[in-house]
N, C-alpha and C positions, 0 to 999 in steps of 0.2 A: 738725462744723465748728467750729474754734477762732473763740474770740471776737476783734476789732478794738477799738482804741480806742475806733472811733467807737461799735462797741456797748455798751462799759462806760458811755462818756455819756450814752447813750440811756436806758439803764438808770437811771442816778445823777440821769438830767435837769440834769446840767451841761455846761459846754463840753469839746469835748475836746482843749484847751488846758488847763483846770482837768484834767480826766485826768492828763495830759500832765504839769503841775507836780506833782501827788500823786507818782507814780510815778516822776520823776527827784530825789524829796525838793526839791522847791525851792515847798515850799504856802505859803509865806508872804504874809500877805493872804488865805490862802481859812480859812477859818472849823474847828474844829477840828472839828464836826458832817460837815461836809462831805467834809473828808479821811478822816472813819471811815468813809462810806458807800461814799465809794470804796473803799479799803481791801479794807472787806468783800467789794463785791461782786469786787475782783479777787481773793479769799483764795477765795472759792465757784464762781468757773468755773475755778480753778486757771489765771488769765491770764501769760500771760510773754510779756513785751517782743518784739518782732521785734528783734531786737539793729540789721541794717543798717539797718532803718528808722531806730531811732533815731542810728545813728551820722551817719545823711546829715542830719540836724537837728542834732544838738550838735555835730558833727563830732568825733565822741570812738566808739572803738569800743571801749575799755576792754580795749584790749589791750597785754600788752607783751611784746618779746621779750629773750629770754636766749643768749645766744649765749656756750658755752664748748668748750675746745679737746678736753677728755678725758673723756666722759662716764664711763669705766670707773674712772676714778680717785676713791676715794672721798672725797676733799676734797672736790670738785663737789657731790657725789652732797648731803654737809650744807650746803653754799652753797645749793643749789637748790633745799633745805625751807627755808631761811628767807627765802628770796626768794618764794614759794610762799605761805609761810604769812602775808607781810605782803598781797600780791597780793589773795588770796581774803577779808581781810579788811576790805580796800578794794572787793572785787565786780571783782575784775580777774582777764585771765583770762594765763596767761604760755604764750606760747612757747616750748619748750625747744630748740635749735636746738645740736649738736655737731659746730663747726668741724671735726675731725680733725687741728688743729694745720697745716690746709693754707689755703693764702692764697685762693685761687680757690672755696673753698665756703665760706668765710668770706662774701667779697663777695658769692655768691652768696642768702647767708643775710639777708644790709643790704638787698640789693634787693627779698628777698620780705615783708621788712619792711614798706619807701617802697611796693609795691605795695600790700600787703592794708590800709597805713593805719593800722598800728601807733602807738599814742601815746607809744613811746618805747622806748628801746633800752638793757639791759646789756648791755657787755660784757668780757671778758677779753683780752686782749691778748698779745702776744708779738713779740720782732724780727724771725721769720721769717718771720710775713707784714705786717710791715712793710712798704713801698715803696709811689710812685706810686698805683698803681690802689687799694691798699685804702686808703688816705686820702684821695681822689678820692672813695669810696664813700661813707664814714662823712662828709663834711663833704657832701654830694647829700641826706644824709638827710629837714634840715630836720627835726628833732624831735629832744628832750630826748635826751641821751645819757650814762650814767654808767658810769665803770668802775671794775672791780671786781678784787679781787686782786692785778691787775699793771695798773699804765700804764703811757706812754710820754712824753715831754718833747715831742714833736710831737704831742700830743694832748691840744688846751685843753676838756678836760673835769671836770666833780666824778669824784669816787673815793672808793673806801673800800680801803684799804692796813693792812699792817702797818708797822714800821720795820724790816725784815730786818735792816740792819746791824745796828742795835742787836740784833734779837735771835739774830744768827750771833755777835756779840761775846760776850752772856750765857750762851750754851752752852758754847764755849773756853774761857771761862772759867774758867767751872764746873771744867770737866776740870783746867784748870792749878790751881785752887788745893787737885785731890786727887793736886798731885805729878806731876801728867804731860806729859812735854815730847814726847814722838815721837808726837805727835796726828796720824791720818791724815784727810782729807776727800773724799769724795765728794758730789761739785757733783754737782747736773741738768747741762742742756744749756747753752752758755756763751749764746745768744742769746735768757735768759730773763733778764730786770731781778730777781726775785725771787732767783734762781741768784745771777748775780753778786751780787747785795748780801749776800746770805750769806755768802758766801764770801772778800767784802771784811772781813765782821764777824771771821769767824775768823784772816787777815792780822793784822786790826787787834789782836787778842784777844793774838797772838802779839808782835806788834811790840812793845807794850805790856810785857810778861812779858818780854821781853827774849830770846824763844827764836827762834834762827834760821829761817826759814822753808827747810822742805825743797821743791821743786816733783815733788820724784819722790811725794811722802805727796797729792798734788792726783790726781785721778779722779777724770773726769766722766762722767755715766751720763744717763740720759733719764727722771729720778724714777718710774719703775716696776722694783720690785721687781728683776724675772730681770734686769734692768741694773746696777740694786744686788747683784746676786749673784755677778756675772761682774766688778765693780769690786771688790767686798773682795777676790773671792779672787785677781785681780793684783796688789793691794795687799801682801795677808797674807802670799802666799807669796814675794813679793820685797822684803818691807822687816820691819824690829822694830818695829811701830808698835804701842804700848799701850791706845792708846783711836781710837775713830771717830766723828767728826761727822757724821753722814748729814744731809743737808738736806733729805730728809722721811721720815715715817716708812716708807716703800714700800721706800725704799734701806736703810732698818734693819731690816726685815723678811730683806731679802736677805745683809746683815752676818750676821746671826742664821745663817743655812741656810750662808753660807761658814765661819764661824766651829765650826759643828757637822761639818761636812765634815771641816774640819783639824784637829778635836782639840781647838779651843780654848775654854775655860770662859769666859762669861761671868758673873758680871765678874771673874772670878780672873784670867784671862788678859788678857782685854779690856774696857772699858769702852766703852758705848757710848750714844752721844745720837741722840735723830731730831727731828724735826719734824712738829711740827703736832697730837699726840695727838689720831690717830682711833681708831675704838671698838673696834677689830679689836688694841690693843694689848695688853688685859686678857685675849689667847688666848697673849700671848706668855709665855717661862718663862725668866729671871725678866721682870716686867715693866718695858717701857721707860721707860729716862728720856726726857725729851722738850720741845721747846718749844712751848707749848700757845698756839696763836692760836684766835681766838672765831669758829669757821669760820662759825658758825650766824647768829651776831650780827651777822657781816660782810655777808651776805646780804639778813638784816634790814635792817640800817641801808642799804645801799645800794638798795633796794625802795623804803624812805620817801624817799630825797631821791630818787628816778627821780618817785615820785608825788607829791612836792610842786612839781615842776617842770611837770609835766602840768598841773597845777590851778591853775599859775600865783603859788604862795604861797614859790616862790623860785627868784629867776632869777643869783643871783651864782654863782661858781663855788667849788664848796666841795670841801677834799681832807680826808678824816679820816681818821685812823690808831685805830687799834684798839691793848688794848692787850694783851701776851703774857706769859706766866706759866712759867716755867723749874718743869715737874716732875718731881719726885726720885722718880726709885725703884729698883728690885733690880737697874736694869742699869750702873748706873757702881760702880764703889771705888776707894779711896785708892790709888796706887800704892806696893804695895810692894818695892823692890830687892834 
């Protein structure tokens, strides 16, 4: 039979209230003699907390939920360890909860939240489950909420973002100043905030450069891969375009397998950038160029400001941008005519 609080007291010959402060770290005033004997004896029955017990006393059950749209995508997949890894080092335990980019298991996923009494919610966001009912949901919460990778302008919460624009600008760029003006792009989906602003950046990249903007070189795909494969190769074989923006790398994956399809050499033929260098890049041949967001560190950082909002050591609302890093490598070159 596992040991009670009240046994460890009985043992210790203190209150088990003093217990109680040991074990949720808050011994302050109890003697430093005293806290070791607790200690000890909870280290030699191998005691562990009845977690609801105590969450019906501090009202804290040391939980938090993650709630994202794509588990198979593996951006997530490094968000989720560094969200993970801040969690468990706090003694927090996370929820992993994969909306399927649908609005109704979304909501369904807030609610099981507010039920089980979760102390606080990440989430990711998108326009499509946008509307009424899911922002109904998220504002019923009543606990800390931060989002992560994509927000929305009707949702007054902290975040942790990149600046897409800025870094859909710095990739077009790149390409134009190795000489290349028939740049084609493949977007995501158009009702993802991330999407568009990428997409603005390369606009913007062009307007700038002074090259006309083609909207036949625009294809949009669903940032997975066989999307990305089926958009270059309607791209490739209906237009001259020299280089491709892919706006992650899953769609540069798929450039890669159109472009071997058709014959064409990268980067002799084409040059190409993706998004976001994840680790599955260094199987590519040659390896991609890329704009490298801190997937891991975004995760992180959004984990501490969810957990400093729980503990009450910051209630303003805070939006931080991370920041991204344009990397060169074997898959762009110079255009030559």
């Amino acid at each position: 039979m596992s040991l009670t609080i009240k046994d460890i007291a009985k043992i210790a010959d203190v209150s088990i209230a003093t217990v109680s402060r040991v074990i949720n770290n808050k011994a302050e005033g109890i003697s430093e003699e005293t806290r070791q004997r607790v200690l000890q004896i909870v280290k030699e029955h191998n005691y562990t907390p009845n977690r609801i017990a105590r969450s019906m006393i501090t009202k804290n059950t040391r939980t938090i939920g993650l709630i994202i749209p794509d588990i198979r995508n593996p951006f997530f997949t490094e968000l989720v360890r560094g969200v993970e890894d801040v969690a468990n080092r706090f003694q927090y335990t996370v929820f992993l909860c994969n909306g399927d980019k649908e609005v109704h298991k979304t909501i369904e996923y807030l609610n099981l939240m507010k039920e089980n009494s979760a102390d606080g919610v990440l989430l990711t966001v998108s326009d499509q489950i946008m509307g009424k009912p899911f922002q109904q949901a998220v504002e019923q919460l009543d606990m800390p909420v931060v989002l992560i990778d994509r927000g929305h302008q009707s949702l007054k919460f902290s975040g942790v973002y990149i600046d897409n624009v800025k870094a859909g600008y710095k990739a077009v760029n790149y390409l134009i100043s190795l000489s290349h003006t028939e740049i084609g792009c493949i977007a995501g989906p158009k009702e993802i905030k991330n999407s568009h602003d990428r997409l603005q950046g390369y606009l913007e990249a062009l307007k700038t450069a002074g090259i006309p903007v083609n909207p036949e070189y625009i294809v949009h795909s669903n940032f997975e891969m066989e999307e990305g494969y089926q958009a270059a190769k309607q791209l490739l074989t209906r237009h001259q375009v020299t280089a491709i923006f892919a706006l992650n790398d899953l769609i540069a994956f798929g450039v890669y397998q159109a472009a071997e399809e058709l014959g064409l050499r990268i980067p002799d033929d084409l040059s190409v950038v993706g998004f976001d260098d994840l680790e599955y890049n260094r199987l590519l041949s040659p390896k991609l160029t890329t704009i490298r967001q801190p997937i891991y560190e975004i995760g992180e950082t959004a984990a501490e400001i969810l957990l400093k909002q729980i503990q009450g050591r910051r209630r303003a609302r805070v939006e931080t941008y991370m920041e991204i890093e344009l990397v060169v490598r074997g898959s762009t070159a110079r255009f030559q005519k």
